[in-house]
VOFITI-647279 format. One record per residue: residue number from 0; residue in three letters; x, y negated, z of N, C-alpha, C in turn. Coordinates in steps of 0.02 Angstrom, whole numbers, padded with zeros to 5 digits. Atoms other than C-alpha are relative to their C-alpha. Layout:
BEGIN
SEFI;num;residuo;n.px;n.py;n.pz;ca.px;ca.py;ca.pz;c.px;c.py;c.pz
SEFI;NUM;ALA;X;Y;Z;X;Y;Z;X;Y;Z
...
! end
This chain:
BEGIN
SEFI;num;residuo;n.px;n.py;n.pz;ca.px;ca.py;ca.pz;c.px;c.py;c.pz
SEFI;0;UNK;00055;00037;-00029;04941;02559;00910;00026;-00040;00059
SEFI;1;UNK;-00014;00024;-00043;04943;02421;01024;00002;00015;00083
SEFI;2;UNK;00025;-00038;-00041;04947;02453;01200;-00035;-00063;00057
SEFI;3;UNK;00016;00084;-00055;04868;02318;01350;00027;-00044;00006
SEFI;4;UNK;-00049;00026;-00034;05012;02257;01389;00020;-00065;-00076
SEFI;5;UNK;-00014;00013;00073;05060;02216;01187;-00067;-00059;-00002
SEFI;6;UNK;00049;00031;00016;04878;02133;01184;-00006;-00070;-00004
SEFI;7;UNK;-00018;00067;-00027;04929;01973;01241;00027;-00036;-00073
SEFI;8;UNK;-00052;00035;00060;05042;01949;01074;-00047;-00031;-00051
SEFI;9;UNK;00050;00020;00055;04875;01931;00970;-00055;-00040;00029
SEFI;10;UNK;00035;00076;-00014;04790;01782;01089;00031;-00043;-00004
SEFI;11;UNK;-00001;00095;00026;04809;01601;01019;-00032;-00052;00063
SEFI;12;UNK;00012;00053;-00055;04827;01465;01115;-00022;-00072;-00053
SEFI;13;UNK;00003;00060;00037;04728;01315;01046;-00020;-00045;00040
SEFI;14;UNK;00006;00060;-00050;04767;01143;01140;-00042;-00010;-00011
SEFI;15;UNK;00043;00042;-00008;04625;01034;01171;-00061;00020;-00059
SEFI;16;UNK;00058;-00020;00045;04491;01142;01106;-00048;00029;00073
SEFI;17;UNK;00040;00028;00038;04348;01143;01132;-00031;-00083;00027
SEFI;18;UNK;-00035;00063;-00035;04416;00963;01230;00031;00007;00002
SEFI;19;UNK;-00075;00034;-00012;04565;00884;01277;-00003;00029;00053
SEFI;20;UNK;-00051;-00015;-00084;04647;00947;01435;-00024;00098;-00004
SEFI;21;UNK;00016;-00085;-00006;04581;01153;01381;00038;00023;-00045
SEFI;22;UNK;-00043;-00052;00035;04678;01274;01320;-00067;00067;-00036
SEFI;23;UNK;00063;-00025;00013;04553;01387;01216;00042;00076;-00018
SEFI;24;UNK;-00013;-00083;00026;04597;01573;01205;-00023;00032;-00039
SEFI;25;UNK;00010;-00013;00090;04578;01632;01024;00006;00084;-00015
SEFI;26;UNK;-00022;-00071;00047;04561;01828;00981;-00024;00007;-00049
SEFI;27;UNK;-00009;00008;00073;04529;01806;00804;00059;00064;-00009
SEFI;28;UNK;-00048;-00029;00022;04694;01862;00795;00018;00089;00026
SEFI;29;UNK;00018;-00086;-00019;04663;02037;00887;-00055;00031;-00035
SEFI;30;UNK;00037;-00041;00059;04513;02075;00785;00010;00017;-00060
SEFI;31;UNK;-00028;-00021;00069;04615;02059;00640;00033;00041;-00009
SEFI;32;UNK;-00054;-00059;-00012;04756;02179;00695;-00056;00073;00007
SEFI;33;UNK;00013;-00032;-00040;04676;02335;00676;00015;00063;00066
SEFI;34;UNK;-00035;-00056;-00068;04790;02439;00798;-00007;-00046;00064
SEFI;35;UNK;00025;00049;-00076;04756;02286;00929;-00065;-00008;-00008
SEFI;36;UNK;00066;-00025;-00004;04566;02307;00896;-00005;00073;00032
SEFI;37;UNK;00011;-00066;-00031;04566;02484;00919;00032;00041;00079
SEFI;38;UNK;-00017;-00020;-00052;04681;02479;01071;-00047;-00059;00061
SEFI;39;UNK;00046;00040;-00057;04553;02347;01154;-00061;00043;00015
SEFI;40;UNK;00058;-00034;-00012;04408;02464;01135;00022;00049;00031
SEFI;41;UNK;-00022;-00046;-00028;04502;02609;01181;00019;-00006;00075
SEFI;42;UNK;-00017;00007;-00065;04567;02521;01327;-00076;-00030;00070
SEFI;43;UNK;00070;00022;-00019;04380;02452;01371;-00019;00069;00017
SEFI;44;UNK;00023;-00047;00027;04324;02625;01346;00027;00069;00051
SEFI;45;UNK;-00030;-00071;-00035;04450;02737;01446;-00023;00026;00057
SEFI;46;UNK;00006;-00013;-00079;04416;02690;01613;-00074;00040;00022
SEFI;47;UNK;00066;-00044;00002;04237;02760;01590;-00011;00042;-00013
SEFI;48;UNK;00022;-00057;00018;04249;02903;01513;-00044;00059;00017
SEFI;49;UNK;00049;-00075;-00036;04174;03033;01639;-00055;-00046;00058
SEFI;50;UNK;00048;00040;-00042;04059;02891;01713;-00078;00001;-00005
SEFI;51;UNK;00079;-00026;-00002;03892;02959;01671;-00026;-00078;-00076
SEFI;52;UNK;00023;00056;00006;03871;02799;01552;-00059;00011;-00050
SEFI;53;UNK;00057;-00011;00063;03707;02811;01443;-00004;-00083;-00032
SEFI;54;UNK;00013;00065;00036;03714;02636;01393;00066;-00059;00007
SEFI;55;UNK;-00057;00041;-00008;03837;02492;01350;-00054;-00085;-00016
SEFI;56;UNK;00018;00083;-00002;03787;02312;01369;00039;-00044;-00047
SEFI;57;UNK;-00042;00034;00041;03852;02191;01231;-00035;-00091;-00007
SEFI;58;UNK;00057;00071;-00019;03828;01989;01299;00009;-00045;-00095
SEFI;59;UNK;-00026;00041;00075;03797;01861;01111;00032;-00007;00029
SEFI;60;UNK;-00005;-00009;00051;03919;01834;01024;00068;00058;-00014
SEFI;61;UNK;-00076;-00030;00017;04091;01916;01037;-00011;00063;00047
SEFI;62;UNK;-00003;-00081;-00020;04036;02042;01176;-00024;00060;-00044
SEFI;63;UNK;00041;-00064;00040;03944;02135;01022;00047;00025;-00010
SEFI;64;UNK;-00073;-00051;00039;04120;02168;00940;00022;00050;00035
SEFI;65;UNK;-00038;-00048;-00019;04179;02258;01059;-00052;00061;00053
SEFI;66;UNK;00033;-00053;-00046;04027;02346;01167;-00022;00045;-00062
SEFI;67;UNK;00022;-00085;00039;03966;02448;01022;00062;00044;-00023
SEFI;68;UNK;-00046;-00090;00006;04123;02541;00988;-00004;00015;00059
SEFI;69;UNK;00000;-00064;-00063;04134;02575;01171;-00058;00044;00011
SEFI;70;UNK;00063;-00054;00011;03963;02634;01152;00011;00044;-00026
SEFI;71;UNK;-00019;-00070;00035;04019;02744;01022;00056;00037;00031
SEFI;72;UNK;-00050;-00052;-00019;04175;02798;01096;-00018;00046;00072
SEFI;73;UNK;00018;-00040;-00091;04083;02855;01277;-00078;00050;-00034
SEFI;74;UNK;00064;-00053;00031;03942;02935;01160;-00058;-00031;00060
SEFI;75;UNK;00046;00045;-00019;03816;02784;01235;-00033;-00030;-00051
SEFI;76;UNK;00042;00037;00052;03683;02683;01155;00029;-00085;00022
SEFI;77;UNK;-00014;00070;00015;03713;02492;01125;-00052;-00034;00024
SEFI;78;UNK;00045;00053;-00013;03623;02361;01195;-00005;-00070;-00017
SEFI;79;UNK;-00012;00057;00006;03619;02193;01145;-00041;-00059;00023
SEFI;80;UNK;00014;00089;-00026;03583;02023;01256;00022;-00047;-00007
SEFI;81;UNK;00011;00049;00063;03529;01886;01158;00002;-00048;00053
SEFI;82;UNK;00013;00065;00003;03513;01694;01172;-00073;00003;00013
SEFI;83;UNK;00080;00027;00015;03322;01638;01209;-00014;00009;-00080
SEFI;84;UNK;00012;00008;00052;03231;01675;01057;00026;00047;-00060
SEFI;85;UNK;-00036;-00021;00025;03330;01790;00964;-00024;00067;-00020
SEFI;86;UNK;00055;-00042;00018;03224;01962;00988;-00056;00003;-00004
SEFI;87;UNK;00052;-00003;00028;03085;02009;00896;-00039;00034;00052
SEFI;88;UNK;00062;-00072;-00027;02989;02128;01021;00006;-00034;00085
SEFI;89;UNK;-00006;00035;-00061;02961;02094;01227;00051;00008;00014
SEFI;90;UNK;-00072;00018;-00052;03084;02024;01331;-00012;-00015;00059
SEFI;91;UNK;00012;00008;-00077;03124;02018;01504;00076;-00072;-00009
SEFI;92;UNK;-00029;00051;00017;03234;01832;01516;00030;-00017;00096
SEFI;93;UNK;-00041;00058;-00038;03366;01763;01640;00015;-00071;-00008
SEFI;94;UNK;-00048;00072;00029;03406;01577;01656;00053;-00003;00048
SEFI;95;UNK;-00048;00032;-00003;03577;01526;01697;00030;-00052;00009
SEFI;96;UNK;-00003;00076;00009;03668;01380;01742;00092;-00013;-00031
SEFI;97;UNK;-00063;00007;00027;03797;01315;01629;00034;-00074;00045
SEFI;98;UNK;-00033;00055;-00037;03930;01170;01669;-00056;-00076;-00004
SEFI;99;UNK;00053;00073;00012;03789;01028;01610;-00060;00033;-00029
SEFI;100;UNK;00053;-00026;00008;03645;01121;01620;-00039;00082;00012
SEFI;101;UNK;00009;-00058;-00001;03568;01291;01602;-00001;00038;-00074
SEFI;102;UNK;00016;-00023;00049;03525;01428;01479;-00034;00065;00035
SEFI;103;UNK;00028;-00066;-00027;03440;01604;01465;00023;00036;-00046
SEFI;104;UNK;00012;-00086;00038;03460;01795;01409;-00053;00011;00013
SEFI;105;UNK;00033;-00031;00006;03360;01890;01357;00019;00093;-00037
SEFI;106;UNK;-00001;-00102;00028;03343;02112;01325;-00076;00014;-00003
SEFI;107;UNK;00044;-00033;-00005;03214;02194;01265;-00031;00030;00060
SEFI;108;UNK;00024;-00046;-00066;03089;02271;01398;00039;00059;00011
SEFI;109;UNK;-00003;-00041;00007;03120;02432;01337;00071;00015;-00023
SEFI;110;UNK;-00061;-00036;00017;03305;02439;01307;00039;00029;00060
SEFI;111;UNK;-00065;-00034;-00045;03377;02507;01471;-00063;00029;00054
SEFI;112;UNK;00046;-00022;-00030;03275;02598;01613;00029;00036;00077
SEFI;113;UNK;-00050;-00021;-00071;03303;02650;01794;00043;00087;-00019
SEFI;114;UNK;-00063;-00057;00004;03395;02799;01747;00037;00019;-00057
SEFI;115;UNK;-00064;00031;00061;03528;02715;01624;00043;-00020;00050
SEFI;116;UNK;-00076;00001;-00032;03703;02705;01699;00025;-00040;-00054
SEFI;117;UNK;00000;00032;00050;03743;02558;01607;00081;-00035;00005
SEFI;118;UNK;-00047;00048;00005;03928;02470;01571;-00013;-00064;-00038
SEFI;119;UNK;00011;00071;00066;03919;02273;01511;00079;00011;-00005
SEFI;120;UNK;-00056;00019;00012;04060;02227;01424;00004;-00071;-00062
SEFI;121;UNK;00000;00064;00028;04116;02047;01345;00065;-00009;00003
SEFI;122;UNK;-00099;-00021;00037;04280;01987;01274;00021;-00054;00066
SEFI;123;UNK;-00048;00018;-00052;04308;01849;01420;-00022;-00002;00096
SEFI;124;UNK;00033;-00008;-00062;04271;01847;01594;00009;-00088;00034
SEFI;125;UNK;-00013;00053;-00041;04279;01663;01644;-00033;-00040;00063
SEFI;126;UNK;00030;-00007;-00059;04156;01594;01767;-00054;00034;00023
SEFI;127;UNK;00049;-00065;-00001;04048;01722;01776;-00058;00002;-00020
SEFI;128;UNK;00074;00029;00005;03893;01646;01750;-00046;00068;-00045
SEFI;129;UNK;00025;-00061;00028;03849;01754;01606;-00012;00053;00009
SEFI;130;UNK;-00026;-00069;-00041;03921;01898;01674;-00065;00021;00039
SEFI;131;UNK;00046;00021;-00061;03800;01868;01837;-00069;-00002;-00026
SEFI;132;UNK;00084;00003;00014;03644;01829;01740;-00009;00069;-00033
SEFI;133;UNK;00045;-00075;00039;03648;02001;01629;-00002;00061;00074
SEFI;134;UNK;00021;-00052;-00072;03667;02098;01811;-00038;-00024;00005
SEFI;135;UNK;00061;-00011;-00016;03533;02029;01854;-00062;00004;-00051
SEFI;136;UNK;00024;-00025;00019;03453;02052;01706;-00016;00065;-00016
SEFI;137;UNK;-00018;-00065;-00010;03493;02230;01702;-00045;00019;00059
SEFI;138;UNK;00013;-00036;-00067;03416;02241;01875;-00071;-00023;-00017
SEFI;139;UNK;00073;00012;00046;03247;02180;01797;-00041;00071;-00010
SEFI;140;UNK;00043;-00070;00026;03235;02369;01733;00022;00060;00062
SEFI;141;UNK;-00019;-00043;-00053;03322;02436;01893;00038;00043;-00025
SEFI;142;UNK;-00037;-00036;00018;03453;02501;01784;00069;00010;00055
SEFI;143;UNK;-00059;-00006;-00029;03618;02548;01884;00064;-00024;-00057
SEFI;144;UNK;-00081;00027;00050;03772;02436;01817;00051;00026;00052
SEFI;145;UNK;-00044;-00024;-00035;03901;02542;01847;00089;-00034;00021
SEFI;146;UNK;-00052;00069;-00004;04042;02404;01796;00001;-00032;-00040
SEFI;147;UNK;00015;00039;00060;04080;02281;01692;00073;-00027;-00027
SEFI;148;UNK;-00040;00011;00019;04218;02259;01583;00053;-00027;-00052
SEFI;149;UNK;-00010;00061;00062;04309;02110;01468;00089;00009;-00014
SEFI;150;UNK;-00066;00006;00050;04443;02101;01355;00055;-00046;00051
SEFI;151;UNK;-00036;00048;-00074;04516;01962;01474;-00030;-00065;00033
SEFI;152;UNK;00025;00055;-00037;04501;01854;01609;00047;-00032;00030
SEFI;153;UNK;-00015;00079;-00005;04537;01664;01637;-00007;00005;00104
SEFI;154;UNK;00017;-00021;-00059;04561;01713;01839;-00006;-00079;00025
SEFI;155;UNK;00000;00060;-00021;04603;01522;01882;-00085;-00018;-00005
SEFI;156;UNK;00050;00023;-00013;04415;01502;01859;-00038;00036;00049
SEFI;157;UNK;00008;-00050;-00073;04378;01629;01997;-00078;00030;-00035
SEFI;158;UNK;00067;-00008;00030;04238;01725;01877;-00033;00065;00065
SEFI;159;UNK;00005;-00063;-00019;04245;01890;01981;-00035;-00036;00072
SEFI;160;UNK;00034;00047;-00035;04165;01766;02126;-00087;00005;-00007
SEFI;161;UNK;00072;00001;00017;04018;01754;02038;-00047;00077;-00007
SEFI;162;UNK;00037;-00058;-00003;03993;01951;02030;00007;00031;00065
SEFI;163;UNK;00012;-00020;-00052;03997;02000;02203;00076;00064;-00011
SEFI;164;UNK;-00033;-00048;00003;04055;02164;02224;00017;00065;-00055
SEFI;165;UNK;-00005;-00033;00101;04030;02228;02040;00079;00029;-00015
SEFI;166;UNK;-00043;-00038;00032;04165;02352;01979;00028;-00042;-00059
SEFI;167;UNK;-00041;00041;00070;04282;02235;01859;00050;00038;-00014
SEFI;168;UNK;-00061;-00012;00033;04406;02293;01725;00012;-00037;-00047
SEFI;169;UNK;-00017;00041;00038;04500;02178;01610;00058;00026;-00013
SEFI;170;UNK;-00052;-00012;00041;04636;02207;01490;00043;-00048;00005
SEFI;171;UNK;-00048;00056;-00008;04729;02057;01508;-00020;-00052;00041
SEFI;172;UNK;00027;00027;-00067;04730;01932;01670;00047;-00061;-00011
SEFI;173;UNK;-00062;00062;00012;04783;01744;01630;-00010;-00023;00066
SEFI;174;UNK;-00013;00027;-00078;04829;01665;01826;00000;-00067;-00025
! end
């Protein structure tokens, strides 16, 4: 099995995606490996182990892949925050501001509760935005986010900025 360090070998670099002058960081190729799948969850997964966690946060689209195994591997329930529109039942909704514009999440009312010890986790950490809007959606139910933790992060965009003093772990750290 892969180990953190190894993880690096299975992100793709694709020039001028999704523009010219970006470099687009591709794990395709780690979800396909599965000993570099299973050492991303495992490595998502470790640092929590004795952290009380009753719940795992998973932001659309790629944080799903990887928060429900850590859900399963910390013996937590799964959560999933959607796009506007996306669940069927009430929602409590953040908006966001993207580079040309905004957006929102949304969670069920009823999926987290003040006494859920909750980890998010998402595969990149870049300017936080996201990141930033599910804490505070999280804090909607007065859940306690205990940290939050991504496959890797794009540090040159300074995401960890946008979460204050939030507990970050990342598996791989591009400068």
């Amino acid at each position: 099995m892969a180990d953190a360090i190894a993880l690096e070998a299975f992100i793709r670099d694709i020039e001028d995606f999704p523009k010219a002058g970006i470099t687009f960081k591709d794990i395709t190729p780690l979800l396909a490996d599965p000993g570099a799948l299973a050492a991303a969850v495992h490595g998502l997964s470790a640092a929590f182990t004795d952290r009380g966690i009753t719940k795992v946060v998973g932001m659309e689209a790629r944080g799903f892949i990887f928060a429900a195994p850590v859900a399963v591997a910390l013996g937590a329930g799964f959560v999933p925050v959607r796009k506007a529109g996306k669940l069927p039942w009430s929602v409590n909704r953040q908006e966001y501001v993207l580079e040309y514009g905004t957006d929102l999440l949304e969670i069920h009312q009823d999926a987290v509760t003040a006494e859920d010890r909750v980890l998010v986790i998402d595969d990149v950490l870049a300017t936080g935005g996201t990141a930033a809007a599910t804490v505070q959606l999280l804090g909607q139910s007065s859940a306690t986010v205990v940290a939050l933790g991504f496959v890797m992060e794009l540090a040159f965009l300074d995401g960890r900025a946008a979460l204050g003093d939030a507990e970050v772990t990342t598996l791989l750290r591009y400068a």
